[in-house]
C-alpha positions, 0 to 999 in steps of 0.5 A: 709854737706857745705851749698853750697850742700843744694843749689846745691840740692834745685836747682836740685829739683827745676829744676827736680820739673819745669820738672814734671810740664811741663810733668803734663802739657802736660799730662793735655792737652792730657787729657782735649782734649780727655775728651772734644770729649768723653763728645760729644759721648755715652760712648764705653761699651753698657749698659747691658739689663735686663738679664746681657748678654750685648746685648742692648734691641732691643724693643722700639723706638731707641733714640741716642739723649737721650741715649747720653744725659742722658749716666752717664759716659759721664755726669762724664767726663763733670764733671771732665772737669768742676772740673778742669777748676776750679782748673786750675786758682788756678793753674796758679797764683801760677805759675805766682806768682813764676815767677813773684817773680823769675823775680823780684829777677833776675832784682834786681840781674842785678841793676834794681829798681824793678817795681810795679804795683799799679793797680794790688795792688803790692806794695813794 
């Protein structure tokens, strides 16, 4: 295999990898939207009562208010919510590193001297 081949394959990937980003991207959007209503609302199954029958227990007081508050399910997805939004810097540098560097490349490629921003700590 000629070397020209590996390139031409690490390209395809690149592209096909940059791809699946932006299908994850718009799935991860998706998501977050729906978890961000859902964690507002009681979760949709009903709690079983003692019995196991499913039925919701029709003594006491109702409290909507507390029933949606302390519902564990919708307490999961504002964790889930809360877990991503700590990932997702992460996520993002690494993205705005590569573009970033792939920038850089391409303006040394084009004659320019490349540009660095000392307040931001880049340095040659």
């Amino acid at each position: 295999m000629t070397y020209s081949r590996h390139i031409d394959n690490g390209r395809r990937a690149a592209g096909e990898l940059a791809d699946q980003l932006s299908t994850h991207l718009a799935e991860l959007r998706q998501l977050m939207s729906a978890i961000e209503d859902a964690s507002t609302m009681p979760g949709r199954v009903p709690d079983a009562d003692a019995d196991g029958t499913g039925r919701q227990a029709t003594r006491g007081p109702a409290r909507p208010t507390e029933r949606i508050a302390l519902d564990s399910r919708r307490l999961a997805l504002a964790e889930e919510l809360k877990r991503a939004a700590g990932q997702l810097p992460y996520a993002v540098a690494v993205v705005r590193g590569i573009v970033a560097s792939m920038d850089r490349s391409l303006a040394a490629w084009e004659g320019e001297e490349p540009v660095y921003d000392t307040h931001r700590g880049e340095s040659p």
